[in-house]
Backbone as a ProteinNet text record, in pm:
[ID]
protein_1_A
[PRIMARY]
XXXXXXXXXXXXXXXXXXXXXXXXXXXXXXXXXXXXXXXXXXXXXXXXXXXXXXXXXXXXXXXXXXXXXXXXXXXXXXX
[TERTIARY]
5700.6	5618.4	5682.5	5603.2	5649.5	5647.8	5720.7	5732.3	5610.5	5521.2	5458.6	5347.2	5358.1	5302.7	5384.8	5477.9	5594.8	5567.6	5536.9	5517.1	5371.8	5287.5	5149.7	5182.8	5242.3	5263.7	5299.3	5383.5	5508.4	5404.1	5294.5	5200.4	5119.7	5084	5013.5	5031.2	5205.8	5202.4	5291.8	5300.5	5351.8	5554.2	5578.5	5768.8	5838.6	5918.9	5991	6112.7	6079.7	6225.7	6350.7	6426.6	6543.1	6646.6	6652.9	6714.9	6696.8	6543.6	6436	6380.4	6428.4	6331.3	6243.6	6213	6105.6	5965.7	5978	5928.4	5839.3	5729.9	5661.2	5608.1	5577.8	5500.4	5435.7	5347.5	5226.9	5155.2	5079	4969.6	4808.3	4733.6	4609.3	4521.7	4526.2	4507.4	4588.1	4735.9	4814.8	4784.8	4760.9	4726.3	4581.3	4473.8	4365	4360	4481.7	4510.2	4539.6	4643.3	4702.3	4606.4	4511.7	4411.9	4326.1	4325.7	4235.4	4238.2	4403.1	4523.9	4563.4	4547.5	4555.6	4427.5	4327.4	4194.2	4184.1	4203.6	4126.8	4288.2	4382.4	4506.4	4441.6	4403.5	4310.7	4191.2	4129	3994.1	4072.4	4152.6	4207.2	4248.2	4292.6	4403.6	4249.4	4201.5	4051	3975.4	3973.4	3923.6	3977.6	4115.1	4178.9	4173.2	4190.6	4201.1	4095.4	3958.5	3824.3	3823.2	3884.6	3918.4	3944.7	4068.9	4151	4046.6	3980.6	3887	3800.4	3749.2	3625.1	3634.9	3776.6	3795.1	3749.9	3717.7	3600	3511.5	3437.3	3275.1	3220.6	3136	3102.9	3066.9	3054.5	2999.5	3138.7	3247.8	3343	3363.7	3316.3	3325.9	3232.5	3091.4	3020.6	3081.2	3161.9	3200.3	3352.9	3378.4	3491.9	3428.4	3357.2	3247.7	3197.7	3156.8	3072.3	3192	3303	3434.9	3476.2	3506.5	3542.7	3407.5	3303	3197.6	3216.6	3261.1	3271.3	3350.3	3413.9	3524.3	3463	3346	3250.7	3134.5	3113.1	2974	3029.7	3106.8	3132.8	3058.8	2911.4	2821.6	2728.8	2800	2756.3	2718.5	2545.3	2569.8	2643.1	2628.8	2708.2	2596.5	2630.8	2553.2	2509.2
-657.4	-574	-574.1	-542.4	-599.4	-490.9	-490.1	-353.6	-252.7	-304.2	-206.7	-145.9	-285.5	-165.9	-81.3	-112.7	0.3	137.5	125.5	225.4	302.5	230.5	289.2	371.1	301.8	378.5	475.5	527.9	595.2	704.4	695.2	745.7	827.2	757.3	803.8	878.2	898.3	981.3	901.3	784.6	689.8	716.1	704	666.7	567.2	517.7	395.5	498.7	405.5	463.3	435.3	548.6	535.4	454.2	441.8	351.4	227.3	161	72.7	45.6	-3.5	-32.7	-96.7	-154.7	-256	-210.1	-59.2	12.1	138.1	115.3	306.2	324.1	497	578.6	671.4	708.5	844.5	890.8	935.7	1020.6	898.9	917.7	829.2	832.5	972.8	1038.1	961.1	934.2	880.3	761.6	676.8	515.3	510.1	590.2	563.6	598.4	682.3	681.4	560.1	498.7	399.8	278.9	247.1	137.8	154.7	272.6	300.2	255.4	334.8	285.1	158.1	63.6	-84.5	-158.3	-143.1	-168.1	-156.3	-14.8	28.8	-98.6	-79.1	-180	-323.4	-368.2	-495.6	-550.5	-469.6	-445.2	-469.5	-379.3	-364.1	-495.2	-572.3	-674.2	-778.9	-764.5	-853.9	-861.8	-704.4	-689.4	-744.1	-712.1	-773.7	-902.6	-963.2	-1122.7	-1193.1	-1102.9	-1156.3	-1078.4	-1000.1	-985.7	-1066.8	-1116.8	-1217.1	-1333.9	-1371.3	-1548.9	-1459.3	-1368.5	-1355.5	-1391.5	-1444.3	-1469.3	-1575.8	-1664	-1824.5	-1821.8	-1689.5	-1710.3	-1567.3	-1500.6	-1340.9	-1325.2	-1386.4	-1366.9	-1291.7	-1333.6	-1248.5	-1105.1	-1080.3	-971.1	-855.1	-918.4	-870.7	-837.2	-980.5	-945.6	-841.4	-792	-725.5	-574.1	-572.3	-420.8	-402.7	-519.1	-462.9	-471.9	-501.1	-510.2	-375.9	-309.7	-185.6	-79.6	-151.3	-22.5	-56.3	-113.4	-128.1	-55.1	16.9	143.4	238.1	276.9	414.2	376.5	278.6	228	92.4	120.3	23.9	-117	-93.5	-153.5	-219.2	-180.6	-227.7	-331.6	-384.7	-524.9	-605.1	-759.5	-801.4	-849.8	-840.2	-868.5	-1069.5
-6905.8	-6991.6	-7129.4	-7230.3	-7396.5	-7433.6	-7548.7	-7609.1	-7630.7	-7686.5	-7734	-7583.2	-7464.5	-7352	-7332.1	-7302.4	-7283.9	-7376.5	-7509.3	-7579.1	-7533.1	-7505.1	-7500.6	-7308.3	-7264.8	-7126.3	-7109.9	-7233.7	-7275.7	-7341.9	-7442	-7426.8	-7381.2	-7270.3	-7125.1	-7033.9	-7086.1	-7003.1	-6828.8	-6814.2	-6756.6	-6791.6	-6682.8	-6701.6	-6623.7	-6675	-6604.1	-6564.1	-6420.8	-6334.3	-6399.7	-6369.5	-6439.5	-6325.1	-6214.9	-6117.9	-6061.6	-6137.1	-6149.1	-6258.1	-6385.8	-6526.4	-6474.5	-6377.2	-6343.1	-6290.8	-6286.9	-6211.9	-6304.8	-6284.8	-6391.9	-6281.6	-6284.6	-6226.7	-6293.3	-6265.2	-6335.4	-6218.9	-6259	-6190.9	-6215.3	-6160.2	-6180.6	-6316.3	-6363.8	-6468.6	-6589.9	-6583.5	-6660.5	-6648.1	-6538.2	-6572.2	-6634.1	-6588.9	-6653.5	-6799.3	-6840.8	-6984.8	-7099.3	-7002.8	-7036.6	-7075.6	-6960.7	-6945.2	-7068	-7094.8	-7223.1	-7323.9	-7391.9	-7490.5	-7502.7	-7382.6	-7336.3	-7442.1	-7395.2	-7429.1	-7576.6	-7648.3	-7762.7	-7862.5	-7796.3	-7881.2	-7920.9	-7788.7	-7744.9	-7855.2	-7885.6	-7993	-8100.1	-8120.2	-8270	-8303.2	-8200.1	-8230.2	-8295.7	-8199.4	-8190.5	-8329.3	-8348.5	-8460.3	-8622.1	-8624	-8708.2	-8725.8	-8626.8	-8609.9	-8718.3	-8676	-8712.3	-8863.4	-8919.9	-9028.8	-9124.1	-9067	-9135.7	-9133.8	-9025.4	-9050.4	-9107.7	-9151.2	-9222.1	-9373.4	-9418.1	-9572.4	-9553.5	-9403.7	-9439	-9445.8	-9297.4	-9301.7	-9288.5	-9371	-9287.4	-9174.3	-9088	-8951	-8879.7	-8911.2	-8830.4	-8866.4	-8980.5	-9026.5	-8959.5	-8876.9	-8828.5	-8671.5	-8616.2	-8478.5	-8481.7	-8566.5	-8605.2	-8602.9	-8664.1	-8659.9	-8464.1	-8399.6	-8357.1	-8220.6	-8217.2	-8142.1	-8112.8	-8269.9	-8269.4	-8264	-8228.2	-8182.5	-7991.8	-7983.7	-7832.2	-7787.9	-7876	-7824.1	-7758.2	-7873.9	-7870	-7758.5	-7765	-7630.1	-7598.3	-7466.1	-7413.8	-7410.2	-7425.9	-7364	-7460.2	-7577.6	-7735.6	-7691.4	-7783.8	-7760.7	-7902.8	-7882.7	-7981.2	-8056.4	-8195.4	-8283.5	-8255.6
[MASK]
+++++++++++++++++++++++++++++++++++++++++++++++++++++++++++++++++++++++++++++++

């Protein structure tokens, strides 16, 4: 696991065993936190990405918008 899951787990509400680093535990509540925090990181990254190529074509600029509306409605469609 990479740093920054580690951080978002850390988050959530999630802890790594202290007799086991290899090891987190939470509550179900805390992983479905996490999966969230996982996801909305995921977009962002996505989103940015298509940021950056949109200085070639505007069309990414559109799938960058409609990435980060997939936060709010999962179920967004894509432009």
């Amino acid at each position: 696991m990479n740093a920054r899951l580690l951080e978002l787990a850390g988050q959530a509400g999630l802890q790594q065993r202290i007799d086991n680093p290899n090891e987190i535990w939470g509550y179900r509540d805390n992983l479905q936190r996490f999966a969230e925090f996982v996801r909305q990181d995921e977009r962002e990254a996505c989103a940015k990405l298509c940021e950056k190529m949109s200085q070639s074509t505007w069309t990414f600029c559109n799938f960058a918008k409609a990435i980060r509306a997939r936060g709010d409605h999962e179920n967004a469609p894509l432009p």
